[in-house]
C-alpha positions as CSV (number, residue, x, y, z in Angstrom):
1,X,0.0,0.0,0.0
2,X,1.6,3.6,-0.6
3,X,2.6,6.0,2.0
4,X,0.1,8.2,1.5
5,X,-2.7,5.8,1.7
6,X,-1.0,5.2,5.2
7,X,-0.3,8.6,6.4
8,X,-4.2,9.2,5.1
9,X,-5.1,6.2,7.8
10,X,-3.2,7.6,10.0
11,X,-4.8,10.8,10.2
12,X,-8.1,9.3,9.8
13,X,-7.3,8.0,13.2
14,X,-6.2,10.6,15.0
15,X,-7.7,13.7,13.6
16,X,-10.8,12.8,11.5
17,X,-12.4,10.0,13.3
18,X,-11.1,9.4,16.4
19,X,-9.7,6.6,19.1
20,X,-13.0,6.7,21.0
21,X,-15.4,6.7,18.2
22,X,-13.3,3.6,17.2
23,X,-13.8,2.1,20.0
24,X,-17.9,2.5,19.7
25,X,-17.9,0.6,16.5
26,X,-15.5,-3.1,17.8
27,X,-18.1,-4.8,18.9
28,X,-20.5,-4.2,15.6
29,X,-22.5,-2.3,13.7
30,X,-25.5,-0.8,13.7
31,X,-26.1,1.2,10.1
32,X,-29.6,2.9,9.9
33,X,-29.4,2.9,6.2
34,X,-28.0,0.7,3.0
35,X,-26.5,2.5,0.5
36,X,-26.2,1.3,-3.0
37,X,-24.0,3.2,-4.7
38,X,-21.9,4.1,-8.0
39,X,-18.2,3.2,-7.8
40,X,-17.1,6.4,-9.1
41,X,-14.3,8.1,-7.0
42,X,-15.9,11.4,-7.1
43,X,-19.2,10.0,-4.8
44,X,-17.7,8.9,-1.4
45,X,-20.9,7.9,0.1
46,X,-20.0,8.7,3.6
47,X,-18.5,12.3,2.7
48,X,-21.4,13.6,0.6
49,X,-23.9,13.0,3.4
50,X,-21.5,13.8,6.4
51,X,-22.1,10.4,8.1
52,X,-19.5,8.5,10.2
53,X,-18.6,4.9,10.1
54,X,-21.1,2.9,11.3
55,X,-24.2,4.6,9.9
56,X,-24.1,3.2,6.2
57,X,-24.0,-0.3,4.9
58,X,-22.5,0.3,1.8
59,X,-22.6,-1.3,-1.5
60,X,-21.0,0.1,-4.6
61,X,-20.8,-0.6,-8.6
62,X,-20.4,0.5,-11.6
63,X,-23.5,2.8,-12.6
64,X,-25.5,2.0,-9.2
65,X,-26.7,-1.0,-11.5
66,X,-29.4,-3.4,-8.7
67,X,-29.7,-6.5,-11.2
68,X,-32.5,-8.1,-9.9
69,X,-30.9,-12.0,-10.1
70,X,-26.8,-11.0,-9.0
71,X,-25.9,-12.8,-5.7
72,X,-23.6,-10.0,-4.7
73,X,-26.1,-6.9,-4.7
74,X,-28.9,-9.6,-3.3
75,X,-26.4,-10.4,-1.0
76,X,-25.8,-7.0,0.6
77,X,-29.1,-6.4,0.4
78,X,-30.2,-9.1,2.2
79,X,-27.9,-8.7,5.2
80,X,-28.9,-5.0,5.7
81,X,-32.5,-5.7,5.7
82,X,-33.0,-8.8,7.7
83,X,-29.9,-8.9,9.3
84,X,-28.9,-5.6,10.2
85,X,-32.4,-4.2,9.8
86,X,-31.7,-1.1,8.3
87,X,-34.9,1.5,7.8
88,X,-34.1,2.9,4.5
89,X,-32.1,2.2,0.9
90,X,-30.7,4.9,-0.4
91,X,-30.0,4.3,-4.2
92,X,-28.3,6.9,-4.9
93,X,-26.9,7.9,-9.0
94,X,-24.3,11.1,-9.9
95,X,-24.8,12.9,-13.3
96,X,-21.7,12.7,-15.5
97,X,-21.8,8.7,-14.5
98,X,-19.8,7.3,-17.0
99,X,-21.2,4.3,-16.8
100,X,-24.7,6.2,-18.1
101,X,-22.5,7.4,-20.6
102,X,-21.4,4.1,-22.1
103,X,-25.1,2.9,-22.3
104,X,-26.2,5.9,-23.8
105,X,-23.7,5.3,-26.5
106,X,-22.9,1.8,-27.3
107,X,-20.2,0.0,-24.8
108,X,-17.7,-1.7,-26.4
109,X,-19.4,-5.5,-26.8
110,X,-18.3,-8.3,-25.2
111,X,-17.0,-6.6,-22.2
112,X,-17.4,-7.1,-18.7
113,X,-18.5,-3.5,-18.5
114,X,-21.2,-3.9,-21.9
115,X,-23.0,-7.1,-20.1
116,X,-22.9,-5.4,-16.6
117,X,-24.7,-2.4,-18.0
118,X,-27.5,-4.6,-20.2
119,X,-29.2,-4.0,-16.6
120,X,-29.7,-0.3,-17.6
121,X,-31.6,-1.1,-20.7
122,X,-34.9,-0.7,-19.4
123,X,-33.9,3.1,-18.9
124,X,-32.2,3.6,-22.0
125,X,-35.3,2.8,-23.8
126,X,-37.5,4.9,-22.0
127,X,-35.6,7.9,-22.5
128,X,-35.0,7.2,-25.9
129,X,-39.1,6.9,-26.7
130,X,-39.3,10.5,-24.8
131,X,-40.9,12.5,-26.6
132,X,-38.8,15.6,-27.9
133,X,-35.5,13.4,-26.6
134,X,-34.1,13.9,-30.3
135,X,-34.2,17.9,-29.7
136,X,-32.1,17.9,-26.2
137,X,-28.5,17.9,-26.0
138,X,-26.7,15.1,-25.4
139,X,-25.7,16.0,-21.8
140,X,-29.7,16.6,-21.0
141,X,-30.1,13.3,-22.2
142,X,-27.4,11.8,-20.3
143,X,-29.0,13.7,-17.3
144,X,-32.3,12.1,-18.1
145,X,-30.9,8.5,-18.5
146,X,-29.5,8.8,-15.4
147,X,-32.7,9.6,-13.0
148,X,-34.8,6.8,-15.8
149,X,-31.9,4.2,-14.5
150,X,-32.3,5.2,-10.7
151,X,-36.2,4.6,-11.1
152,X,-35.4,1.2,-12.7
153,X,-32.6,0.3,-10.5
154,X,-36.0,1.0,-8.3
155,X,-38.0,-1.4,-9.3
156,X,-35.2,-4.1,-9.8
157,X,-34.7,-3.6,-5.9
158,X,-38.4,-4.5,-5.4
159,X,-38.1,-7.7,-7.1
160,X,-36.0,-9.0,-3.9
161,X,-39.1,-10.0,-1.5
162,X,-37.5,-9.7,1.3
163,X,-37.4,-5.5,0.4
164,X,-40.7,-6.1,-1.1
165,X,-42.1,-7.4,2.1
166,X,-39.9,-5.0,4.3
167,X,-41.4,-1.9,2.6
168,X,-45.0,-3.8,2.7
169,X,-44.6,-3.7,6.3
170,X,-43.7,-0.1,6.3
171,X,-40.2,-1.4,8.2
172,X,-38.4,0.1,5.4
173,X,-38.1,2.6,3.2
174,X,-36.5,3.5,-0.8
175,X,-35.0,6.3,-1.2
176,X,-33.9,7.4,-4.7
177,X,-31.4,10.5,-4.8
178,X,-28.7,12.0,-7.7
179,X,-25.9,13.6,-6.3
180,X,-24.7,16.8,-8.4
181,X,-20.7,16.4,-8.5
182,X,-20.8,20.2,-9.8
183,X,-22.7,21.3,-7.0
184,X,-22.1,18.8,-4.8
185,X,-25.9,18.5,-3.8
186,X,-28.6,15.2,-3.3
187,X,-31.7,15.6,-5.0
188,X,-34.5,13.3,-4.2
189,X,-36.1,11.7,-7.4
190,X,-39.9,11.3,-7.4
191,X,-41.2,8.1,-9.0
């Protein structure tokens, strides 16, 4: 690991977080919220909504993609809501996601990346049947794609029946946000 990975921990330690908030979280965690997330370095979960360790069950990928059949998204998802029992999801998407971007342009086939984002689809096709899509610019469109993939990601979450029967149960709640990198802001997406 590099040195300043190291000397980063090391202030993380004794600046940032602290010995005796460490010492809260060694015996296990109690997160009131599971994040799903895009990998993107430029969206640290934790530092856009000035939470501490402990307080979100993150899970992280490439275009905050929630395939409703993929054993490790089902798998985090699972453990925060009937293990950990969070009270909300936050599915949370950043506009200039390249990820978004690929889709909306054609990833290179037979990729990793190209199959991964097949889960977007749905989303591409909606925004592409929009009416008066062909008029926008291509970064209004790419805007548009992704809130249209957060609301599928949506309802690929709700295929899980465990969240289906969480939310059912008013135990748990979806929350659908994009995060502005430009502004640096979360805005809540209606359905």
């Amino acid at each position: 690991m590099s040195k300043v990975l190291l000397e980063g921990n090391k202030q993380f330690v004794q600046k940032v977080f602290g010995p005796e908030n460490l010492a809260k979280l060694k015996d296990g965690q109690k997160p009131h919220t599971c994040w799903i997330g895009c990998s993107d370095s430029r969206v640290p979960s934790g530092l856009i909504t000035g939470t501490m360790a402990g307080e979100l069950f993150v899970h992280r990928n490439i275009a905050n993609i929630v395939p409703p059949n993929d054993t490790a998204v089902g798998a985090v998802l699972e453990y925060a809501v009937e293990h950990l029992k969070v009270g909300q999801i936050v599915l949370c998407g950043h506009y200039g996601c390249g990820g978004m971007n690929a889709l909306w342009k054609g990833p290179e086939k037979g990729t990793i990346v190209a199959d991964w984002l097949k889960n977007g689809n749905a989303a591409l096709r909606r925004v592409r049947a929009m009416e008066g899509i062909e008029k926008l610019s291509e970064a209004k469109a790419l805007r548009l794609l992704v809130e249209e993939n957060l609301r599928v990601q949506r309802e690929h979450l709700l295929r899980y029946s465990f969240v289906r029967d969480a939310v059912k149960k008013e135990r748990l709640l979806i929350n659908v946000v994009v995060y502005d990198i430009a502004t640096g802001k979360l805005k809540e997406l209606k359905k």
